[in-house]
Structure formats: C-alpha cells, structure tokens
Backbone as a chain_set.jsonl record, in Angstrom:
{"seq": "XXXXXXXXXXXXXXXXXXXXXXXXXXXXXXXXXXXXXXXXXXXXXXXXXXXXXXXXXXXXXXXXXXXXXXXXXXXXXXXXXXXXXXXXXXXXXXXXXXXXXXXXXXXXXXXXXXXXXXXXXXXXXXXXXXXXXXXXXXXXXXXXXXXXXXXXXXXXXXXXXXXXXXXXXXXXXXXXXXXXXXXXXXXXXXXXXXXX", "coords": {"N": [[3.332, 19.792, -72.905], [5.307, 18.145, -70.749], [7.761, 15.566, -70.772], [9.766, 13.624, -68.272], [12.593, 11.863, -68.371], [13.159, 10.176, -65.793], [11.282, 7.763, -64.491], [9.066, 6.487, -62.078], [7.168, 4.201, -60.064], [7.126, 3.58, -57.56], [6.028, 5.055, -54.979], [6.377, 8.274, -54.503], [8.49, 10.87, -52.102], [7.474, 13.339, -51.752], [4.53, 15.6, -53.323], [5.749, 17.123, -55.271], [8.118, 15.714, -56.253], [6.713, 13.444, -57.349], [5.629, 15.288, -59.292], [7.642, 15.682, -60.855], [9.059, 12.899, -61.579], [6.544, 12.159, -63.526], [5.913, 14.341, -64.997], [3.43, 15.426, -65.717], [0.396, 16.868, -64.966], [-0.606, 17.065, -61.606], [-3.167, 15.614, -59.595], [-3.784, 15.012, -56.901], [-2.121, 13.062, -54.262], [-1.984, 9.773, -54.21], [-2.042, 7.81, -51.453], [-2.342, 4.533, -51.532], [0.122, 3.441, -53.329], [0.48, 4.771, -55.182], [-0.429, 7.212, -57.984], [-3.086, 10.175, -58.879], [-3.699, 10.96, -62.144], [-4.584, 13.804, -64.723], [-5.333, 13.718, -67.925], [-5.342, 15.645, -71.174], [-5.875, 15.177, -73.729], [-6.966, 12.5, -76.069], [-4.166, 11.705, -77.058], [-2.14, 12.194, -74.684], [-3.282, 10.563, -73.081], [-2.747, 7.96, -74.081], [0.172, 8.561, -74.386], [0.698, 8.485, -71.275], [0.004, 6.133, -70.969], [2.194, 4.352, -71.876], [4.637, 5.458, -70.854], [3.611, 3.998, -68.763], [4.317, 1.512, -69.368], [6.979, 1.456, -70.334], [7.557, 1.092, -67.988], [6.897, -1.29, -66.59], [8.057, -2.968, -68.438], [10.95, -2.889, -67.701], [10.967, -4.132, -65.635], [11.875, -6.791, -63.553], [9.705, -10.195, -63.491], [7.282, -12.019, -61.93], [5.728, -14.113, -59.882], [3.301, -14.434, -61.148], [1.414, -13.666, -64.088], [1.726, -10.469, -65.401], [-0.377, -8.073, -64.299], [-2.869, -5.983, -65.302], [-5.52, -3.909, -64.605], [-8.384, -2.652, -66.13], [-10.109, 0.134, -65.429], [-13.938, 1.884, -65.972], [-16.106, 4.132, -67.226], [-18.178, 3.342, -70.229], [-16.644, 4.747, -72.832], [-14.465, 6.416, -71.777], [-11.873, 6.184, -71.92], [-10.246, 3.74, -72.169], [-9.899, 1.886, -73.935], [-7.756, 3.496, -75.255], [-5.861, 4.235, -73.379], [-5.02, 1.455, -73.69], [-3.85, 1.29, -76.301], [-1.773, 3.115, -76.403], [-0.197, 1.356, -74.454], [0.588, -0.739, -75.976], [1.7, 0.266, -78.25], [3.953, 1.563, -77.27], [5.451, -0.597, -76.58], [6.219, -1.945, -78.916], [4.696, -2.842, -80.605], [3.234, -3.242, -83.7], [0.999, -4.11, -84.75], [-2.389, -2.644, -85.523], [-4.299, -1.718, -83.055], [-6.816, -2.991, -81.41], [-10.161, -2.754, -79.32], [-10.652, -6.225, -78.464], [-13.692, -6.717, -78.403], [-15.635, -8.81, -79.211], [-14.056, -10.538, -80.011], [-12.764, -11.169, -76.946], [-10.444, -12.063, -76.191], [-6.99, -11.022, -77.025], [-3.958, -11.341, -78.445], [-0.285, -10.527, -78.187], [2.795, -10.932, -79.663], [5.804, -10.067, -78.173], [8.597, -7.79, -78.777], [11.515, -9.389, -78.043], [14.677, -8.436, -76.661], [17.65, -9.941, -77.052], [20.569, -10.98, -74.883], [23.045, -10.025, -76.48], [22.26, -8.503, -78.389], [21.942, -5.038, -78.342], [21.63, -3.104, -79.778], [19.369, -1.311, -80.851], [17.949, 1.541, -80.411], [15.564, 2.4, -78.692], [15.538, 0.324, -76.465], [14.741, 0.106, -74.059], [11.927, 0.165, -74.191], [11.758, -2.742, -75.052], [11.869, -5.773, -74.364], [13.625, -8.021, -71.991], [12.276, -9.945, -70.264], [9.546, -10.276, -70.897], [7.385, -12.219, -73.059], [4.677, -11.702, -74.316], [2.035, -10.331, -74.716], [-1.502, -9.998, -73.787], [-4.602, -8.743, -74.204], [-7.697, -8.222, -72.751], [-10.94, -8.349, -73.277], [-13.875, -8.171, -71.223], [-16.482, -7.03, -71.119], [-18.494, -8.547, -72.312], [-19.105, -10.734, -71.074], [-20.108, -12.93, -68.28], [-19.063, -13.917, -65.873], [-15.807, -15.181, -65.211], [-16.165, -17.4, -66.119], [-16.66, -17.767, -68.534], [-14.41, -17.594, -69.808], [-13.172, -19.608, -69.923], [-12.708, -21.632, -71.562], [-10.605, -20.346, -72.948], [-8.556, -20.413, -71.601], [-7.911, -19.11, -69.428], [-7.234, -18.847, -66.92], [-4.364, -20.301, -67.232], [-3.424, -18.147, -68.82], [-3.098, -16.017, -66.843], [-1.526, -16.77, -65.348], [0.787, -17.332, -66.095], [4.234, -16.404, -66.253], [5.975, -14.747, -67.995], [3.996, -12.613, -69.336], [2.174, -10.126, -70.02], [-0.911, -8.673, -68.814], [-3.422, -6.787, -70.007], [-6.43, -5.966, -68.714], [-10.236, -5.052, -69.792], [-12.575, -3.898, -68.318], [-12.435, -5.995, -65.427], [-13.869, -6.221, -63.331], [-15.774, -8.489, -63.736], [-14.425, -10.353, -64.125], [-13.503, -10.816, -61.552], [-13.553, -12.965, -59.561], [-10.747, -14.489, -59.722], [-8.89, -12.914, -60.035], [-5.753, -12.124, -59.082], [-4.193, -10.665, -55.423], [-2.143, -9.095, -56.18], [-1.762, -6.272, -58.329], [-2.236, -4.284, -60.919], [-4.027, -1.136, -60.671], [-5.675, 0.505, -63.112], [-7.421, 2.946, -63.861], [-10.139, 4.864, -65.47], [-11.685, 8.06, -66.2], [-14.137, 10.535, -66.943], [-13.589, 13.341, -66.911], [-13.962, 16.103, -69.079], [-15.532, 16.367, -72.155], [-13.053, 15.815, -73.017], [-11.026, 15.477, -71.444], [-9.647, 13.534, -69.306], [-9.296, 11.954, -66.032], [-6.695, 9.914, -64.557], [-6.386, 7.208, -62.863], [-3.685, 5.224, -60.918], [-3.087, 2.292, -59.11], [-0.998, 0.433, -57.308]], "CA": [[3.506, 18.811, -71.849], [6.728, 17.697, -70.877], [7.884, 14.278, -69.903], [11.164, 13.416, -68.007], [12.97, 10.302, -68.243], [13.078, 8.503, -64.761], [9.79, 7.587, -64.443], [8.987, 5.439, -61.169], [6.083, 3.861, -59.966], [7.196, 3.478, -56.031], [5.39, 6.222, -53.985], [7.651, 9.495, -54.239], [8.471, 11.107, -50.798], [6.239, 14.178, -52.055], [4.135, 15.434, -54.751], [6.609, 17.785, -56.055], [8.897, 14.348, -56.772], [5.931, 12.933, -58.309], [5.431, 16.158, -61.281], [9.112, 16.149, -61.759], [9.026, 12.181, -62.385], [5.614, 12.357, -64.425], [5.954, 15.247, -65.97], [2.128, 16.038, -65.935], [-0.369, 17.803, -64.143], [-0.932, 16.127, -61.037], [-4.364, 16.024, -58.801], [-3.332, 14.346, -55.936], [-1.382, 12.067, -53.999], [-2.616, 8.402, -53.188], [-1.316, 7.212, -50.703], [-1.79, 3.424, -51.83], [1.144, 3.596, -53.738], [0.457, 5.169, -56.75], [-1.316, 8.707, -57.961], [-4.15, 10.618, -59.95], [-3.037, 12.251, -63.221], [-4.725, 14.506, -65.693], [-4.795, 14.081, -69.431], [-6.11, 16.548, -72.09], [-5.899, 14.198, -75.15], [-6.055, 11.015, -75.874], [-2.715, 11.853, -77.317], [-1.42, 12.584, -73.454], [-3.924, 9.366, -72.319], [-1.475, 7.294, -74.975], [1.774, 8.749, -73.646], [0.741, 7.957, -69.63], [0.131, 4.223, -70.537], [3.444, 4.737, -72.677], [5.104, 5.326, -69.5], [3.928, 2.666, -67.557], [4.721, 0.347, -70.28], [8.393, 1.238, -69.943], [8.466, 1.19, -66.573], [6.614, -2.525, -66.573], [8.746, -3.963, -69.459], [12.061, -2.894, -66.958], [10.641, -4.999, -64.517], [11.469, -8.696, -63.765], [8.572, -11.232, -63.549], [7.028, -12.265, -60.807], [5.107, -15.586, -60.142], [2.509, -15.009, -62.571], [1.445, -13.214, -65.077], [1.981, -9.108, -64.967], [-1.703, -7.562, -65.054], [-3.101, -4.335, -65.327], [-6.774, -4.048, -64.629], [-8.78, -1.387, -66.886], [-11.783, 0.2, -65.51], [-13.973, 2.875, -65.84], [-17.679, 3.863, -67.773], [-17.975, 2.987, -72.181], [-15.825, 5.72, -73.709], [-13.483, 6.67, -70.769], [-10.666, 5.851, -72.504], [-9.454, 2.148, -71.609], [-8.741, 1.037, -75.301], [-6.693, 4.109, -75.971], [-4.699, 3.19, -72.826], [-4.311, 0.114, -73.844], [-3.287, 1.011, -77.58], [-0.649, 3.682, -76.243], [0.744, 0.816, -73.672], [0.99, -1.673, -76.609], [2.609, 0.883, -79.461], [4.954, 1.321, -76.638], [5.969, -2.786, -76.946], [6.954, -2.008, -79.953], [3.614, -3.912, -81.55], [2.589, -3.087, -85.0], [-0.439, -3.927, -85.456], [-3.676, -2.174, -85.336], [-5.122, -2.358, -81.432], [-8.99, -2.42, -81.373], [-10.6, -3.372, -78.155], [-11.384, -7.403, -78.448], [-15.372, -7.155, -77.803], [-16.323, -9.899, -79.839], [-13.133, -11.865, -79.523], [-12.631, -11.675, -75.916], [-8.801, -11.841, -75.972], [-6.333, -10.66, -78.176], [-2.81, -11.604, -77.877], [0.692, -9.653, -79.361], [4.157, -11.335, -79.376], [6.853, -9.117, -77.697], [10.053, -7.842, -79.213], [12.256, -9.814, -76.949], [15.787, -7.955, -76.765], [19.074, -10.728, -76.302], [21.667, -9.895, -74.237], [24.251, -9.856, -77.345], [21.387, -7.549, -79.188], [21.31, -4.228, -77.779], [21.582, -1.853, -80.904], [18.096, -0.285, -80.98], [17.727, 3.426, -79.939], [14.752, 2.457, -77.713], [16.144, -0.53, -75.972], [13.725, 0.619, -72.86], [10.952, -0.186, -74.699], [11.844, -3.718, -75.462], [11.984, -6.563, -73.103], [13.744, -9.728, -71.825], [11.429, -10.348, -68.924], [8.402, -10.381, -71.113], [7.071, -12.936, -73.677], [3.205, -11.965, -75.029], [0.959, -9.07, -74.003], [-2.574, -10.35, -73.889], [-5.374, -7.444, -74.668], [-8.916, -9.171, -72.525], [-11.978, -6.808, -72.5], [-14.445, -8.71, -70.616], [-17.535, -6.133, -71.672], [-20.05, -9.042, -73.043], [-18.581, -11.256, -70.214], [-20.465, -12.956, -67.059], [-18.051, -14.162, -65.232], [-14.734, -15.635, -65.276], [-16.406, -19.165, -66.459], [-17.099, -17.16, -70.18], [-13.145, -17.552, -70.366], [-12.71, -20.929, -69.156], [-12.203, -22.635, -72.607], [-9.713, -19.489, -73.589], [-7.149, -20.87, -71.009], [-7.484, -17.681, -68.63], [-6.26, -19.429, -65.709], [-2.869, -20.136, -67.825], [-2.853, -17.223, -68.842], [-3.021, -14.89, -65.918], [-0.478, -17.713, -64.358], [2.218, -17.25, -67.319], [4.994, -15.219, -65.549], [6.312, -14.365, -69.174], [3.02, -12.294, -69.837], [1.737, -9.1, -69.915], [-2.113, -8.956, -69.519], [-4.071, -6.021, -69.405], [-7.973, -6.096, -68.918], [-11.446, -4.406, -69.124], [-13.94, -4.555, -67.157], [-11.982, -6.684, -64.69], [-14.676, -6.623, -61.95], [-16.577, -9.366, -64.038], [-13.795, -11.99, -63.254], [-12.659, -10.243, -60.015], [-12.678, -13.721, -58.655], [-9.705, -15.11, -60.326], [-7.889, -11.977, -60.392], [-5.162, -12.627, -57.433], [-4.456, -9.433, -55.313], [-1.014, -8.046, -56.746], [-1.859, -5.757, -59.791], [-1.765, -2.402, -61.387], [-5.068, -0.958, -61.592], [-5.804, 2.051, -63.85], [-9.461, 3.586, -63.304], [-10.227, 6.072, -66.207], [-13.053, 9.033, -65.633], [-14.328, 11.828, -67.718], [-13.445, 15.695, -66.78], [-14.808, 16.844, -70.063], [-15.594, 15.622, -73.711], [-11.417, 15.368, -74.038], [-9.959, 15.283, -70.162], [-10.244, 12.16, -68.363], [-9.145, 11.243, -64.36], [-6.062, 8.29, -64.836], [-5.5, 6.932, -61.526], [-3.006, 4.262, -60.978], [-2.35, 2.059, -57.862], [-0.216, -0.648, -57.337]], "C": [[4.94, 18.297, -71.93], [6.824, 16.364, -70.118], [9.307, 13.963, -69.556], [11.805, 11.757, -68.053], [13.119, 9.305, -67.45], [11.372, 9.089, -64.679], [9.932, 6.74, -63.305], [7.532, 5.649, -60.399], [5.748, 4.022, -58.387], [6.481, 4.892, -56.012], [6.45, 7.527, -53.765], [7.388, 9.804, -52.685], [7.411, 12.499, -50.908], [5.789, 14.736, -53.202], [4.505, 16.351, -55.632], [7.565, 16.45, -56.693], [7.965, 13.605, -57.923], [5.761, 13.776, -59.685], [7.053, 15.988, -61.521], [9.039, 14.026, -62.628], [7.84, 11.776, -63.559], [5.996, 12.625, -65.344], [4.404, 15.79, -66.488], [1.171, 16.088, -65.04], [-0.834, 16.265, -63.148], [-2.153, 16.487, -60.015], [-3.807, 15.775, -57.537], [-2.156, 13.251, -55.29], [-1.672, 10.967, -53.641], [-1.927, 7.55, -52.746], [-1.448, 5.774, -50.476], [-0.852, 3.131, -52.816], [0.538, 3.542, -55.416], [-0.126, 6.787, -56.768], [-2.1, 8.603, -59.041], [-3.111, 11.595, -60.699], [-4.175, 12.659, -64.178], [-4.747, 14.211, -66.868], [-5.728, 14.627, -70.223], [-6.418, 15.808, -73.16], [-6.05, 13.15, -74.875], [-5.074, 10.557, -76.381], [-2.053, 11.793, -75.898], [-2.207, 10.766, -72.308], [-3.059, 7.945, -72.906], [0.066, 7.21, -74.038], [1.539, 8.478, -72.1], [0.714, 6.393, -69.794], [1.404, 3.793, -71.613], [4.449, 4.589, -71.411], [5.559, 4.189, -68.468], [4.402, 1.34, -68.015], [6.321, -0.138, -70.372], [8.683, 1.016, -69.016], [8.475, -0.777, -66.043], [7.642, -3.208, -67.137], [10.542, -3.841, -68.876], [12.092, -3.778, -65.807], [10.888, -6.695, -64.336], [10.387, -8.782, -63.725], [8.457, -11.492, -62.337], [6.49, -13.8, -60.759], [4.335, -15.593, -61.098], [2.342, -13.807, -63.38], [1.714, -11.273, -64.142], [0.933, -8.353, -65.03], [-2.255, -6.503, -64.328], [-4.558, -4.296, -65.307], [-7.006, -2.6, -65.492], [-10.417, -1.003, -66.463], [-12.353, 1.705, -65.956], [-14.873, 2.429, -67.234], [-17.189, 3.708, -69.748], [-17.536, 4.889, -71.894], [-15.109, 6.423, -72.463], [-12.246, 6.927, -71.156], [-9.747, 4.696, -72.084], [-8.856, 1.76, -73.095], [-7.893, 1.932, -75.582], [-6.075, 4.038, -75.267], [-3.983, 2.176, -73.516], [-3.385, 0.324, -75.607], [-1.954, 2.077, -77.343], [0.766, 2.791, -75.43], [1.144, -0.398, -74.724], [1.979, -1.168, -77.644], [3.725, 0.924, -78.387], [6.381, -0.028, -76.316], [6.186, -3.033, -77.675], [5.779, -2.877, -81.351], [3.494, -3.024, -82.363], [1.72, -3.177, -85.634], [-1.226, -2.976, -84.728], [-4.421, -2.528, -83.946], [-6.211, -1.569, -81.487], [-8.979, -2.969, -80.155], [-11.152, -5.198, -78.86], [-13.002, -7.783, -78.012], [-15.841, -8.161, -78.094], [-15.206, -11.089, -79.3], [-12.738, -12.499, -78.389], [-11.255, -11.603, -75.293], [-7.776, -11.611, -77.13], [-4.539, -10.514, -77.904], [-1.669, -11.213, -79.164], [1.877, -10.493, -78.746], [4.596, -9.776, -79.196], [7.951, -9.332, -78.363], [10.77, -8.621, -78.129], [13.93, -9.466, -77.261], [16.877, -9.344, -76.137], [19.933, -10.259, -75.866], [22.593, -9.337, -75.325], [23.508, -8.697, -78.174], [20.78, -6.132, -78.987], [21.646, -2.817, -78.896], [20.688, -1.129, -81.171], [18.935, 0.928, -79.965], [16.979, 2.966, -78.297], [14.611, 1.444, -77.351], [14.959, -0.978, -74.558], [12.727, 0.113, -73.025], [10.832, -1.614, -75.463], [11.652, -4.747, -74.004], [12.814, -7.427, -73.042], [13.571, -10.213, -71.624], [9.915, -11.005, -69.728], [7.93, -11.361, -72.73], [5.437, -12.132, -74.967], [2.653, -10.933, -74.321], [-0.393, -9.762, -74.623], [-3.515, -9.173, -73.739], [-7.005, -8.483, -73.972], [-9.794, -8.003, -72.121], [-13.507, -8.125, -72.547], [-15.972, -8.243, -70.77], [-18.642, -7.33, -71.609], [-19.516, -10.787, -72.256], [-19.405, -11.493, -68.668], [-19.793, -12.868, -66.289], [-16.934, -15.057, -65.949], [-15.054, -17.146, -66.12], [-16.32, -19.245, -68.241], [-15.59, -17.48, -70.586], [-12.489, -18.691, -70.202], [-11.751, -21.749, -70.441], [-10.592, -21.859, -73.158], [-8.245, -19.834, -72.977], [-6.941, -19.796, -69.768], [-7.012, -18.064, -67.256], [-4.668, -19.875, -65.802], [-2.46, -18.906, -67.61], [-2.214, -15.73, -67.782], [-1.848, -15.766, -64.466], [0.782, -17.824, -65.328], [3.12, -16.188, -67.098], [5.564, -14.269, -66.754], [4.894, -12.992, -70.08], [2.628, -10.92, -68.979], [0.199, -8.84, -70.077], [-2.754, -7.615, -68.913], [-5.95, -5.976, -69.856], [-8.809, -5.248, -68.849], [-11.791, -4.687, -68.929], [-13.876, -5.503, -66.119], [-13.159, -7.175, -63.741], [-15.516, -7.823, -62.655], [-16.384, -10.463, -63.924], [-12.726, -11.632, -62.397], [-12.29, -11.716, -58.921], [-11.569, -14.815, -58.75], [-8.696, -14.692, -60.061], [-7.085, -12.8, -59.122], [-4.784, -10.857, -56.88], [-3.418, -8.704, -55.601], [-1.577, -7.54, -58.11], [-1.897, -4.725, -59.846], [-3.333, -1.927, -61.856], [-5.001, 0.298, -61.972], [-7.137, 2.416, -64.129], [-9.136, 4.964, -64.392], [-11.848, 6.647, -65.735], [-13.243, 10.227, -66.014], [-14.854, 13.088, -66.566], [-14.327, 15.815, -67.497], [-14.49, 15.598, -71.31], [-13.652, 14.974, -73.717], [-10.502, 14.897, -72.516], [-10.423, 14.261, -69.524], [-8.778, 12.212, -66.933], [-8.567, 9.94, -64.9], [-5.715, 8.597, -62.954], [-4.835, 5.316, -61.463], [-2.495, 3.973, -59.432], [-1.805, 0.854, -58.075], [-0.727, -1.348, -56.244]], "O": [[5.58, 18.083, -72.959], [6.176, 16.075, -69.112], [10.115, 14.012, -70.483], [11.234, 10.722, -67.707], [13.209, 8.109, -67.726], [10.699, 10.117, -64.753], [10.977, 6.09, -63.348], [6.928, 6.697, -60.171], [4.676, 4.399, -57.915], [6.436, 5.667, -56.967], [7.23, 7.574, -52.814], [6.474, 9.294, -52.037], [6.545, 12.593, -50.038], [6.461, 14.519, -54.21], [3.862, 16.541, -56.664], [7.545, 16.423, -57.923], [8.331, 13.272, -59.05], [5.742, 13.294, -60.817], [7.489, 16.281, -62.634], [8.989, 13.829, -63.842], [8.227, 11.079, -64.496], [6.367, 11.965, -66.315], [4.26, 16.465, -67.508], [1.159, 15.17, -64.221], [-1.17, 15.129, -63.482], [-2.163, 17.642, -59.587], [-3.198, 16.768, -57.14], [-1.371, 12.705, -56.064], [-1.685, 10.931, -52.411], [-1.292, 6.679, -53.339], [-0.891, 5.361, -49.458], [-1.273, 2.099, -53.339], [0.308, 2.725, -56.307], [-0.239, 7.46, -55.743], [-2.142, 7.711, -59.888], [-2.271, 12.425, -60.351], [-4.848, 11.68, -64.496], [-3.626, 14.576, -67.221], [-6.894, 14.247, -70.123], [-7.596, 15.942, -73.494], [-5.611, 12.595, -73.867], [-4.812, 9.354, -76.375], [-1.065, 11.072, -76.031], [-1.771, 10.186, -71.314], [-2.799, 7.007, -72.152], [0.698, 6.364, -73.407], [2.626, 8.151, -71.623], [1.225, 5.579, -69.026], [1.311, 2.667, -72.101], [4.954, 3.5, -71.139], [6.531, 3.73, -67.868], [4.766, 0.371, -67.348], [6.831, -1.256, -70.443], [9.846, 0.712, -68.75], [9.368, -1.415, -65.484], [8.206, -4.061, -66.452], [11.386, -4.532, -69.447], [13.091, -4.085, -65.157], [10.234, -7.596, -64.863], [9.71, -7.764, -63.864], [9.389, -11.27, -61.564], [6.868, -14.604, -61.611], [4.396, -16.478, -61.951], [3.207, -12.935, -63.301], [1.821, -10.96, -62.956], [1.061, -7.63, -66.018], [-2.161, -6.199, -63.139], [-4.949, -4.834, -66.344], [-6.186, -1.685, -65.57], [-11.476, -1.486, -66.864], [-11.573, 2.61, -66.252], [-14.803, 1.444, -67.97], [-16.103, 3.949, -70.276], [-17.938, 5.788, -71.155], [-15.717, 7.49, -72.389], [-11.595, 7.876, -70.719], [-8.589, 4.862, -71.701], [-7.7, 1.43, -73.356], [-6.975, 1.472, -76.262], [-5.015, 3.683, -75.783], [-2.796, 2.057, -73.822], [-2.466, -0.414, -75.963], [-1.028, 1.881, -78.129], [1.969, 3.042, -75.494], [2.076, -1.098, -74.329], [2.942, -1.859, -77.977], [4.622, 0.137, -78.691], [7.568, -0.148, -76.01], [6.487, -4.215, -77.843], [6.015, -3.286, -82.488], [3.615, -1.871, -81.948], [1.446, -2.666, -86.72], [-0.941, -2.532, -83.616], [-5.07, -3.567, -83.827], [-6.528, -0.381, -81.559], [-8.007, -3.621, -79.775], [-12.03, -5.231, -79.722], [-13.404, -8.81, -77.465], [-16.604, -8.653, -77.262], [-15.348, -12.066, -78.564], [-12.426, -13.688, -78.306], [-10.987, -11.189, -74.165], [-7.977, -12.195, -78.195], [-4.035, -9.626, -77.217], [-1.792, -11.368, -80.379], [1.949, -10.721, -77.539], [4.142, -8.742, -79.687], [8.419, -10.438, -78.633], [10.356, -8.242, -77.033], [14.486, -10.198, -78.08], [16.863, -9.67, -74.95], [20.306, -9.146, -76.237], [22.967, -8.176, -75.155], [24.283, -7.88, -78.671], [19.612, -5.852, -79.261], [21.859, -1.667, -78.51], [20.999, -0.118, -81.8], [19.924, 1.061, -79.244], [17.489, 3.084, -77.183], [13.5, 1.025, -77.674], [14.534, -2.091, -74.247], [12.315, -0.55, -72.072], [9.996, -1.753, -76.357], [11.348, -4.375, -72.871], [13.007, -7.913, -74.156], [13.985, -11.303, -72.02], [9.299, -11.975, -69.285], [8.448, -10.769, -73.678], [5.419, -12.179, -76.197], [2.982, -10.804, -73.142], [-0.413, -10.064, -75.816], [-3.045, -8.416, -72.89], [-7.399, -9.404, -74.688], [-9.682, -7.135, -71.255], [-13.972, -8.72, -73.519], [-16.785, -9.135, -70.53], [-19.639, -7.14, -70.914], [-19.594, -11.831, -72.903], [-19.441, -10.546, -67.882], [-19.672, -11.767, -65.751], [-17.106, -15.568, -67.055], [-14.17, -17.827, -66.64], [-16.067, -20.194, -68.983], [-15.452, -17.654, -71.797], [-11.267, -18.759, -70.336], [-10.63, -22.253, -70.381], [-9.656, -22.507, -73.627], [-7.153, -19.659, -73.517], [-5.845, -19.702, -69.217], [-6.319, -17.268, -66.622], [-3.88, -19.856, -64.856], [-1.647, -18.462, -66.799], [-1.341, -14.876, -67.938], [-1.567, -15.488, -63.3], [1.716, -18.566, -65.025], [2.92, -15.103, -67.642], [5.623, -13.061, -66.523], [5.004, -12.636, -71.253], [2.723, -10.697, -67.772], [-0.21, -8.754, -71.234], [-2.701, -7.316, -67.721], [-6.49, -5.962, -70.962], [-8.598, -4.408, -67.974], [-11.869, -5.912, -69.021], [-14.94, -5.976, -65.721], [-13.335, -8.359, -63.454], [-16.194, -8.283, -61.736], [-17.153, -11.405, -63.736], [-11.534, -11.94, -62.407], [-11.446, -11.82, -58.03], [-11.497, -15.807, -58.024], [-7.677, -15.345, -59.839], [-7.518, -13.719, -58.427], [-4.997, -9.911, -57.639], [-3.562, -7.511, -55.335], [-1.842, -8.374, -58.976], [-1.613, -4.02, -58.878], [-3.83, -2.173, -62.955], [-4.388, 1.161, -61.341], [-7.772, 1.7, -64.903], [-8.253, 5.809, -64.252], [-12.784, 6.053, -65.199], [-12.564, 11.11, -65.49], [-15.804, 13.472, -65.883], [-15.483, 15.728, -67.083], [-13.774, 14.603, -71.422], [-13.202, 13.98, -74.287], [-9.531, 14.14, -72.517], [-11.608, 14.148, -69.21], [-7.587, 12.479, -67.095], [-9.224, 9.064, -65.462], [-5.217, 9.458, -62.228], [-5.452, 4.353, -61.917], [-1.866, 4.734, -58.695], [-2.151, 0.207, -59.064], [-0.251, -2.439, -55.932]]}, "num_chains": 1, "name": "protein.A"}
C-alpha cells in the first residue's frame, strides 16, 4: 500500500484525484464531500485514521469543539480508528476504548511557533489542546454524560473529540462533523467511509 503526502479532505474533481491523494483502494465516490475506502488490516484501518489526524491537526478551530463521530456494529473497527488517529497526536499511552469510563481524555503535543525542530511537525498541533476518546456503548442518552461536562466539552474549540456510538447523544451533537462509519467485508477488510 502506498500513501502520498498531500492528503485532502475537500471533494477531489474525480476519483482518479482521490487514489492519487489517498493512496488506497478506493470504492466509490460520495458525493457529500468525502469517500468510501477499503482497508485490509487493521494495520491500513490505523494508517487511514492516521491520515485524517494530520489533516485535522492542520486545521484551525472552529467555534467548538472538532468531532468525529464513530459508528458502525461491536468489532468493526472504531477503537482501532481511534487508536491509529491518537498514535498519530503523538499520544503515548495505551488507547483502550473507554466502556466503563465513558470518556477518556489525552493532552496534545502543542508545537510553539519558536519550536519547530521535530521531523514530524505535521503531526503536532497549535490549533489543538486535548483529544477526548467518548464511547457511548452503555449510554442512554446524552443525560448519562451530563455530570462529565459534555456540553463543555463538545463546545471547547481547543478540542479534539472523537465518539462511539454517537447516535445515542445525536441530540447534542450540532450538525458540522466528520463522520466515519466502519463495516465488515471479511474477518480482516472493513468499509471506512468518511463525510464531512
């Protein structure tokens, strides 16, 4: 598998533009601004939310927080998303899915302007503060998170939050976000689709 270095999220003009900025097998084109990709591993399911992680952490801020919905059936592959888009952030610890805890929150390298000596500079931020990890699984609704602050948090422009099982506090969410829908091919290939 090969991966090229501009990566961009906007809607290419066609889906030859899209494998060259990928760099992996592509199904389709969706025409709400984003596409379906392919991955064989969850080595290659790693490196796609790797990707979007750089492309996010290049991004100013917006009004509120920056959030990534995660859906799709138990064992799909949402936590290994999420643990390829966090090693990407340069985090160090150990990323489990939060089932019990609910939320699970990582300080960000934060790069200064005077501090740009890393290699992988890309993969740092200035825009971004905290990546929040919320898997919603054992979750009614939005009210289960009330005490946790989740109305801060998903209002903290400094923040990176990506969730499972979103549809359980779909009515909080607001409607700008990045969702990523995983879906088993086979035992090892899963269906990533990403829209903006």
């Amino acid at each position: 598998m090969k991966f090229y270095s501009s990566f961009n999220l906007r809607a290419p003009s066609s889906p030859h533009a899209v494998r060259r900025s990928w760099g992996f097998l592509l199904l389709k084109k969706d025409y709400n601004m984003g596409m379906i990709v392919t991955s064989k591993s969850p080595l290659e399911t790693k490196k796609i939310a790797a990707k979007l992680a750089a492309e996010i952490l290049l991004q100013k801020p917006s009004r509120g927080a920056k959030i990534i919905t995660l859906q799709g059936d138990l064992g799909a592959g949402k936590t290994t998303f999420v643990q390829g888009f966090v090693r990407a952030c340069k985090v160090k610890e150990k990323v489990k899915s939060p089932t019990f805890l609910l939320v699970k929150s990582y300080e960000l390298r934060v790069v200064s302007e005077g501090n740009k000596k890393t290699r992988n500079s890309k993969l740092e931020t200035r825009n971004y503060k905290i990546l929040h990890h919320i898997d919603c699984y054992r979750v009614k609704n939005w009210k289960d998170l009330e005490q946790l602050e989740i109305k801060l948090i998903l209002k903290d422009p400094q923040a990176i939050v990506l969730i499972e099982w979103p549809e359980r506090i779909r009515a909080i969410l607001p409607r700008r976000l990045i969702k990523v829908s995983l879906s088993h091919i086979s035992p090892k290939e899963r269906k990533i689709s990403i829209s903006l």
